[in-house]
N, C-alpha and C positions, 0 to 999 in steps of 0.2 A: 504494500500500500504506500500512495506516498504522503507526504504529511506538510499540508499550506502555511507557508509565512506571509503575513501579511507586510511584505516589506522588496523591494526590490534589490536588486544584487548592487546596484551603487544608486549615487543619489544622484539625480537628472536635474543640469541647471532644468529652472521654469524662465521661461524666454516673455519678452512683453509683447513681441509677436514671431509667426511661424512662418515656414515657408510651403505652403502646399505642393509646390512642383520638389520640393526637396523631399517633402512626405511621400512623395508617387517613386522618387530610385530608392527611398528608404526600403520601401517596399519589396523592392528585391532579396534584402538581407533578411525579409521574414517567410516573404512565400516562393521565393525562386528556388531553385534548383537546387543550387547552393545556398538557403537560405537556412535560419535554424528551426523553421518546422522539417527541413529538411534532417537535418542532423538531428535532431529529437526522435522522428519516429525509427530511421533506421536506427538508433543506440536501443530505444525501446521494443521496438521489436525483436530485434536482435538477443536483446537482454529476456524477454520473454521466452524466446524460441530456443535459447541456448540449451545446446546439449550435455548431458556430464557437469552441469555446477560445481560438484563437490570436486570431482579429480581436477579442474581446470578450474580452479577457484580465482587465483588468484587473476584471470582474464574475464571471467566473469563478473569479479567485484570491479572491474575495472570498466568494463560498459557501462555496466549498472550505474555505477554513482555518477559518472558522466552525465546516463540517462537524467539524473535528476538536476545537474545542473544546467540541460540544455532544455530543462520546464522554462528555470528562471530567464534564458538567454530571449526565449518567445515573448515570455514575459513583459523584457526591458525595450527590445524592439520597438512590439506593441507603443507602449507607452510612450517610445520616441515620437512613432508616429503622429499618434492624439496629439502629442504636443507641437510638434510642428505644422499641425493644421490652426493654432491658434490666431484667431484674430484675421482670416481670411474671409471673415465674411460679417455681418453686421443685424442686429434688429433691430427690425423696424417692418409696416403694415409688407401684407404680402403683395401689395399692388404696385410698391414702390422696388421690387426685386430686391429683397437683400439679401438673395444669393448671385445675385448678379456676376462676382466675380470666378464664381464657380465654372462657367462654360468654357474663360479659356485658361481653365486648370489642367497639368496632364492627366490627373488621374478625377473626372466631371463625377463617376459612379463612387465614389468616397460618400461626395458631396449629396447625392442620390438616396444612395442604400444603408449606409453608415452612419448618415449625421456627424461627419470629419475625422473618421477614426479608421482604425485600420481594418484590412480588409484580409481575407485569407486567401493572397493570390502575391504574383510579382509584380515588377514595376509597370508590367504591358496590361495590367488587369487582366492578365490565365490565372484562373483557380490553382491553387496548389493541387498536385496529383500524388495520389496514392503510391501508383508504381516511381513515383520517386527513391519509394524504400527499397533497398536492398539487406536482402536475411538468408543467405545462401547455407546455412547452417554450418558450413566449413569453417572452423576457424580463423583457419589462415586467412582466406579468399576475405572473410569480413574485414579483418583488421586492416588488410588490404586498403581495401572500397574506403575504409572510413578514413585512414590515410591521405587518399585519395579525395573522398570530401573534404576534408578538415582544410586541404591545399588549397581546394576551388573557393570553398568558404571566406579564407584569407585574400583571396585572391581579387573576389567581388569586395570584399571591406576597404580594400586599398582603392579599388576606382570610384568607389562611392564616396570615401573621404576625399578624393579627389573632384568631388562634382559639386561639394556643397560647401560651405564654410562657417554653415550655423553651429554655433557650438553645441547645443542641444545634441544635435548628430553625430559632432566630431567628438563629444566626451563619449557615447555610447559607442561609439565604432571604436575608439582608442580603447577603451576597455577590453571591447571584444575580438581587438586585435590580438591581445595580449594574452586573453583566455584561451582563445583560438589555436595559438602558437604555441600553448602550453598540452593541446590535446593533440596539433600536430604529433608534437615530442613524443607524448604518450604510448600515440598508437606505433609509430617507430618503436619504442625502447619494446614495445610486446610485441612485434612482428621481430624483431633482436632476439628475445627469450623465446620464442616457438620457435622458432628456423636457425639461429646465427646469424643470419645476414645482417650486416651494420648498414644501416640506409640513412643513415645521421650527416652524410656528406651531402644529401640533398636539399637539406634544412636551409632555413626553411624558402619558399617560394612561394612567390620570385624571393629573389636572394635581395632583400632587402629591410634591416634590423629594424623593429618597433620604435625603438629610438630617435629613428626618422620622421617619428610623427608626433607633433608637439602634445596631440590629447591622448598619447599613449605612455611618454615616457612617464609621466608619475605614476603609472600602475605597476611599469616597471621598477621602477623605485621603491614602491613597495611592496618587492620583492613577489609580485601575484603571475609572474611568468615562470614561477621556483615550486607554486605550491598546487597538491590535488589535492581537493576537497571529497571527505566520505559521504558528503549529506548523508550525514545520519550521527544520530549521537548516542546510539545504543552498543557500540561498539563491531558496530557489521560494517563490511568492503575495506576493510583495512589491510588485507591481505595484498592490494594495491602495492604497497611495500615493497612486495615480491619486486614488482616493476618498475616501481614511480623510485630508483635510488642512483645514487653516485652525484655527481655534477651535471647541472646547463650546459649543452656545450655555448653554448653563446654568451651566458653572461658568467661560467665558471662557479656558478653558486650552490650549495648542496641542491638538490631535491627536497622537500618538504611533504610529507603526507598528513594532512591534519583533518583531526575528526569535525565532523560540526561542517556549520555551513561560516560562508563571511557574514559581516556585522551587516552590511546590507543600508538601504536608504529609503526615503517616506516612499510611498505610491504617491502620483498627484492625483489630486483631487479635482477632475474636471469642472468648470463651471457649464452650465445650463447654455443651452443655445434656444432661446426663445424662434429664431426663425428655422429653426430645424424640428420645432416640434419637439425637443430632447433633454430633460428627460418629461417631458409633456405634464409634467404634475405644477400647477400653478401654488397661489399662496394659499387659496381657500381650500384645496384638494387637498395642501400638504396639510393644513391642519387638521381637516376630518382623518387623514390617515394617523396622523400623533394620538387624536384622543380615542382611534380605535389598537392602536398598538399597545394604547399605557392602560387600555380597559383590563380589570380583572389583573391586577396585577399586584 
């Protein structure tokens, strides 16, 4: 089972206003290909499907708790998104359009179907697709794939920090640059422990250090390119160890396995879009709902 924090993996500046065409290639980071609904379900499925747990534990515990940190990575996305639709649009009577500047947005069906929020699809509005996941039950062949995603994943975060410059985005992509390149690692050091093969000369790609990117280096700084997280604090996936040990090769730092999740940061708290309908409950509504919530109590 997995178990909800009501808190997000970092704290997201709150912007005074968004940028909605920067919300539409955000988009890509949550529903494309390479996005982390991507990487969530293949770890989840995979961690589901897995054969042998006990004798192959320690590759096991090691999608696993991935699997739960790539809930939060959906998560923080998400809520970039919301946030960078802020202030695109305006209330006021419907006759006056105050979505007016929704038509020449790239992404119009946000604005549509959403009420300014994210959508479960990429930047081109495609629905995310199932067969995105890959669950070959072969050990190897997974750790492979996920390799292999983890790279394209990285790959899309560098062009997208390259398209935007709202910070709101660049803190969230420099985070998840950082995380990103830490699951790189990961899945190498366990495609290392199944096979021998050292594939750490590939590291990571494109061959260009986090460091490079100004909303990234303070995550490396502290030190959150060094560390796997068990989500869980009952003492389960720690077995991780097996894998997650020795040095960075990039920044030469130990490896770190720590139980527990990070400290984490507020969710925002959207406000109301009166010309969106959203969330449609006015001042008289909300009160009949207060004095039926606090009845009998």
């Amino acid at each position: 089972m997995f178990k909800r924090m009501n808190r997000l993996q970092i704290e997201l500046p709150i912007p005074e206003y968004g940028d909605a065409n920067a919300a539409a290639a955000v988009q890509e980071l949550l529903g494309g290909k390479f996005g982390e609904m991507s990487t969530l379900n293949n770890y989840m499925y995979q961690s589901f499907n897995f054969r042998q747990k006990t004798k192959f534990k320690p590759f096991y515990d090691l999608v696993a708790s991935i699997t739960a940190e790539e809930f939060g990575h959906v998560e923080l996305v998400a809520n970039t998104i919301n946030l960078l639709q802020k202030g695109t649009s305006f209330a006021g009577n419907p006759n006056v359009t105050p979505l007016q500047n929704a038509k020449d947005k790239r992404n119009t069906y946000a604005f549509i179907a959403n009420a300014q929020t994210a959508l479960a699809g990429d930047s081109m509005g495609n629905a995310w697709r199932g067969d995105h996941v890959f669950s070959s039950g072969n050990l190897v062949l997974d750790l492979l794939h996920n390799f292999f995603l983890e790279c394209g994943a990285r790959t899309h975060k560098m062009r997208v920090y390259e398209m935007t410059n709202h910070d709101t985005a660049r803190e969230m992509i420099g985070y998840l640059l950082v995380r990103g390149g830490t699951h790189v690692l990961a899945y190498a050091r366990a495609i290392e422990m199944a096979t021998g093969v050292d594939i750490t000369k590939m590291l990571p790609i494109p061959n260009l250090d986090n460091r490079a990117f100004d909303h990234a280096r303070k995550f490396e700084d502290q030190g959150l390119g060094n560390v796997l997280f068990t989500w869980n604090d009952e003492g389960y996936y720690k077995d991780i160890r097996s894998i997650w040990k020795g040095k960075n090769p990039t920044s030469g730092q130990p490896l770190i396995v720590q139980e527990g999740t990070p400290k984490g940061g507020p969710i925002p708290d959207l406000e109301d879009l009166p010309e969106e309908f959203a969330p449609g409950i006015g001042p008289d509504e909300y009160e009949q709902i207060a004095k039926r919530l606090l009845a009998n109590m």
